[in-house]
N, C-alpha and C positions, 0 to 999 in steps of 0.2 A: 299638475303640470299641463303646459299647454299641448293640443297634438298635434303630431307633425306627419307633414302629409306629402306626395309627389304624386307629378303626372308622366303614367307611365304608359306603353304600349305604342311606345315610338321608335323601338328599332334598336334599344339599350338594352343593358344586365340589367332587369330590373331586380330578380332573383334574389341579386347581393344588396338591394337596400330595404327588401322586408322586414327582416328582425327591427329594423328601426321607425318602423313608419305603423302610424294609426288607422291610414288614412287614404287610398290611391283613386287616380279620377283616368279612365283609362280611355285612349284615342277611340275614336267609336265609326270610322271610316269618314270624315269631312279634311282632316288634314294630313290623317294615316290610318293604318289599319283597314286589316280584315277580318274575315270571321277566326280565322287562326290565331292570329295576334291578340284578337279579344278574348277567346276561350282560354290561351297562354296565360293571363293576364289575372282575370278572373278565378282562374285554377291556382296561380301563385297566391295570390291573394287570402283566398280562401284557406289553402293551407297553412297561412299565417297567423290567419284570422284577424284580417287587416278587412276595414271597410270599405268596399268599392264604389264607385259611382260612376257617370259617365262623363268625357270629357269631348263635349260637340263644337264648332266650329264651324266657321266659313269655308264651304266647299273649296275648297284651295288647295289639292295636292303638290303643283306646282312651286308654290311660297308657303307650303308649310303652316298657310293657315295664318301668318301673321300678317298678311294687311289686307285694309278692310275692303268690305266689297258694296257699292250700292245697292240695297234691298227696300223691301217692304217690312213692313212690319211682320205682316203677313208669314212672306216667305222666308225671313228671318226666323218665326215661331215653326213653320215649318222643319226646316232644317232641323232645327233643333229636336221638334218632335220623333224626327224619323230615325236619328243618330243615338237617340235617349234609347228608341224603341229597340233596334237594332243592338245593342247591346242586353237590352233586357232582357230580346228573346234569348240570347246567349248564356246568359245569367240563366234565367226559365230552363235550361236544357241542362243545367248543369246540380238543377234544384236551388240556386243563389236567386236572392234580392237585392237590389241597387240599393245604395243609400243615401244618394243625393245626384247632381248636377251643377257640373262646373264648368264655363265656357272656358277655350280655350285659344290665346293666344292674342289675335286683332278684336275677336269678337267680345274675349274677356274685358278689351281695356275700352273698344267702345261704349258698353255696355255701364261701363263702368263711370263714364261722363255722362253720356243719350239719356236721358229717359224713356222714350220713345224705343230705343231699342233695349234696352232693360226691360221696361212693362213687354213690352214680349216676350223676352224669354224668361220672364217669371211664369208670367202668364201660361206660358207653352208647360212649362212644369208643372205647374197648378192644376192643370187640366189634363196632364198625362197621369201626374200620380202624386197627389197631396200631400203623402207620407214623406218624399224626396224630400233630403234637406239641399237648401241651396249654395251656394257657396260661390262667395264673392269679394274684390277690393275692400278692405275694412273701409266702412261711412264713407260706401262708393254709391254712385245712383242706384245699379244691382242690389246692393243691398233693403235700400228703401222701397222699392220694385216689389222685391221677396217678401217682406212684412207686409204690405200693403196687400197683396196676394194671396195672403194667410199662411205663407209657408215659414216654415224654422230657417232660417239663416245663420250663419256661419260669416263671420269677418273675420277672412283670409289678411296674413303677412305673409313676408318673404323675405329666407334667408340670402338666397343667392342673387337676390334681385338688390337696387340701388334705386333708393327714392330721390323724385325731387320734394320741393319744400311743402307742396301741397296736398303731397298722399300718393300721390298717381307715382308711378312706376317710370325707371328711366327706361326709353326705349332702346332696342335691343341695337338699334342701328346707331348708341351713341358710345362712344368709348369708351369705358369703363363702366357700361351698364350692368355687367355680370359682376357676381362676389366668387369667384372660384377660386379663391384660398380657405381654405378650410376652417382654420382659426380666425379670421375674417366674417366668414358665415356665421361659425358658430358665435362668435361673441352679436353681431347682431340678431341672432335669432333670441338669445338670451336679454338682449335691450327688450327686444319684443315682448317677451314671455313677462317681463318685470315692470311693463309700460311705460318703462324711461327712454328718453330722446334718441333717436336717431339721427345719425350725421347722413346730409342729402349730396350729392353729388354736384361742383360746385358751389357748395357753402352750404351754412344753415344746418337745422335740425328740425326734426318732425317726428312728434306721438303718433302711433297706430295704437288702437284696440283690436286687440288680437281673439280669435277662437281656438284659431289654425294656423297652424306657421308652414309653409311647403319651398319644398328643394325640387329639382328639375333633372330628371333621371336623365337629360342630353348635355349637362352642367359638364362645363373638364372639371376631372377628380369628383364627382357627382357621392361615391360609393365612400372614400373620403370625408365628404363635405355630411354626406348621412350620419357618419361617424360620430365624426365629432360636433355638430348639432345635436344629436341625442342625447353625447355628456352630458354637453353642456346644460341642456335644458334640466335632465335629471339630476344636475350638481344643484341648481337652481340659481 
């Protein structure tokens, strides 16, 4: 079965969608969070015995992180390194280890076209901690980033999310970009998991190769949507 994963430590129940998740990438202070919310986070996790990682971002409290911001390469790997770290230590204090690196939000989908900004933040991971798996848009630039890098990679899907025809992700700012019906999600999480077509948001269909399939703990009906994607995936 494929795992399914969410990004949590944003100010939701995450609580109620552990039993169903393999997998959580947790705010690490660039879009939200603090050391409370993280150690929250972490400690749920763990008692789950759900995989943690860190989930960094374009310093953006303001917008949440979703839209992008001019950088460097540089201070783009930056960023990253210090949000990775910043939760690590937290993890460290708790006796937990990270298990990967997930961008989040603007950072995830530029990254996910840039190369330029992808080779850095693989890179920034490669150099923080080689073991981190990485995790990205399935046969996104991030992903080709991360191998090239030497890291293990993960090609991410998405149940709650709505493709265009190309792979990329519809954006959040267009109408019917979210899947928050429940039986909706879950049946495309199950396209996913089975590698048959996806319907793209006006028209069309598109293949993902999936590792990870992830729901979005700020989703309406999120704990729902958890739900019944877990069925579904475990009906097969």
């Amino acid at each position: 079965m494929i795992e399914l994963n969410a990004d949590i430590g944003e100010g939701c129940d995450d609580a109620g969608l552990m039993p169903y998740l393999d997998r959580v990438s947790i705010a690490c202070g660039g879009h939200t969070g603090d050391a409370a919310s993280m150690r929250l986070a972490l400690q749920q996790a763990s008692a789950a015995g759900v995989a943690a990682g860190a989930h960094p971002s374009y310093p953006d409290r303001a917008r949440f992180g979703r839209h992008a911001m001019a950088a460097s390469p540089e201070k783009i790997a930056a960023w990253v390194t210090q949000q990775a770290e910043t939760l690590a230590e937290e993890a460290a204090r708790l006796g937990l280890r990270l298990s990967h690196v997930k961008p989040h939000g603007a950072l995830y989908n530029v990254a996910a076209r840039d190369p330029v900004v992808a080779q850095a933040i693989a890179e920034a991971v490669a150099m923080f901690d080689p073991d981190l798996l990485l995790v990205g848009l399935s046969g996104s630039q991030l992903i080709r980033a991360g191998q090239a890098a030497g890291l293990t990679v993960l090609n991410e899907g998405f149940a709650d999310r709505r493709y265009q025809v190309d792979g990329q992700l519809v954006s959040r700012e267009t109408e019917g970009a979210l899947l928050d019906n429940p039986d909706q999600a879950a049946q495309q999480a199950l396209l996913l998991q089975r590698g048959e077509p996806v319907s793209c948001l006006g028209g069309g269909v598109v293949r993902i190769a999936v590792d990870t399939i992830c729901l979005h703990s700020d989703t309406p009906h999120a704990f729902n949507i958890a739900q019944a994607v877990h069925a579904a995936l475990n009906r097969g």
